[in-house]
C-alpha positions as CSV (number, residue, x, y, z in Angstrom):
1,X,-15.3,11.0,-12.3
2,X,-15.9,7.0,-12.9
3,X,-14.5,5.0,-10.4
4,X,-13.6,1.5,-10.6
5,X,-14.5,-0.9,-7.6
6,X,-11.1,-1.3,-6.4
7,X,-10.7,2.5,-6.2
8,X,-13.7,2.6,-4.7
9,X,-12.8,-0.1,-1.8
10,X,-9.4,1.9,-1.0
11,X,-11.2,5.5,-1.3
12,X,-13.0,3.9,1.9
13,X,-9.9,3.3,3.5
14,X,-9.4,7.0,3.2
15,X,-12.9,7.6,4.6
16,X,-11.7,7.5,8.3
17,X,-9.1,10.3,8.0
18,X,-11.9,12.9,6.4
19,X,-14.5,11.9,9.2
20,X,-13.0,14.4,11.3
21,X,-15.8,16.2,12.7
22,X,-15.9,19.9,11.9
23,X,-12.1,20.1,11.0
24,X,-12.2,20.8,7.2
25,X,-9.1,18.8,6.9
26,X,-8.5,15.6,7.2
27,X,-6.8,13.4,10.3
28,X,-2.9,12.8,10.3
29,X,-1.9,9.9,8.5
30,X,1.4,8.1,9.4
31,X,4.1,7.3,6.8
32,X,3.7,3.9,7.8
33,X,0.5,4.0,7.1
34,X,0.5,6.0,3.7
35,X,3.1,3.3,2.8
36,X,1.2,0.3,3.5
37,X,-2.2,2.1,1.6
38,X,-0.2,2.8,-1.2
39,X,1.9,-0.5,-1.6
40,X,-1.6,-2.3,-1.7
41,X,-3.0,-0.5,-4.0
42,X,0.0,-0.2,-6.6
43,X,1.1,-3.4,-6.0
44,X,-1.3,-5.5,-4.6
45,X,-2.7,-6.6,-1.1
46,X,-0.4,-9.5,-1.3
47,X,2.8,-8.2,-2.2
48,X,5.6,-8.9,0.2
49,X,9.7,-8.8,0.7
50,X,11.3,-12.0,2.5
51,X,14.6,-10.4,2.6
52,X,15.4,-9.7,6.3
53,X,16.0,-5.9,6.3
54,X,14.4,-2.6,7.9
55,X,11.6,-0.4,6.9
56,X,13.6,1.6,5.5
57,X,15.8,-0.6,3.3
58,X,12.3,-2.2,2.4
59,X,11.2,1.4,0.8
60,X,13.8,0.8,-1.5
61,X,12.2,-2.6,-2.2
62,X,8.9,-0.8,-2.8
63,X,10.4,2.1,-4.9
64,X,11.9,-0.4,-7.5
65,X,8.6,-2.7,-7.7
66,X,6.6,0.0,-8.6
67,X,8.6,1.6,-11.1
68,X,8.9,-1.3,-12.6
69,X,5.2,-2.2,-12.7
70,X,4.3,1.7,-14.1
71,X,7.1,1.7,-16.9
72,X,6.0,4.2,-19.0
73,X,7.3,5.3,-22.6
74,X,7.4,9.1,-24.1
């Protein structure tokens, strides 16, 4: 499979969680972490909220940007 630089540079960032030694699966990965990984890659490094409100509240944030940005048609 082909893959373009940017999936390459975030496929990296997954690199740390399969160097796990012997284990044949890969390190824990926090939901704030998947979150953050995620939100860059879908919507960019620099995408941000400036409303005052909690992680959680933000998910909802996060959820509506990106099905937004992936609109697709049947």
């Amino acid at each position: 499979m082909r893959k373009n630089k940017r999936q390459k540079e975030f496929l990296d960032k997954l690199g740390d969680y399969f160097d796990n030694g012997d284990n044949i699966f890969p390190k824990p990965m926090s939901d704030h972490a998947f979150k953050r990984l995620i939100t860059d890659y879908l919507l960019g490094e620099k995408w941000y909220t400036v409303n005052p409100v909690s992680d959680e509240q933000c998910n909802v944030y996060i959820a509506q940007a990106i099905i937004e940005k992936f609109n697709t048609r049947k």
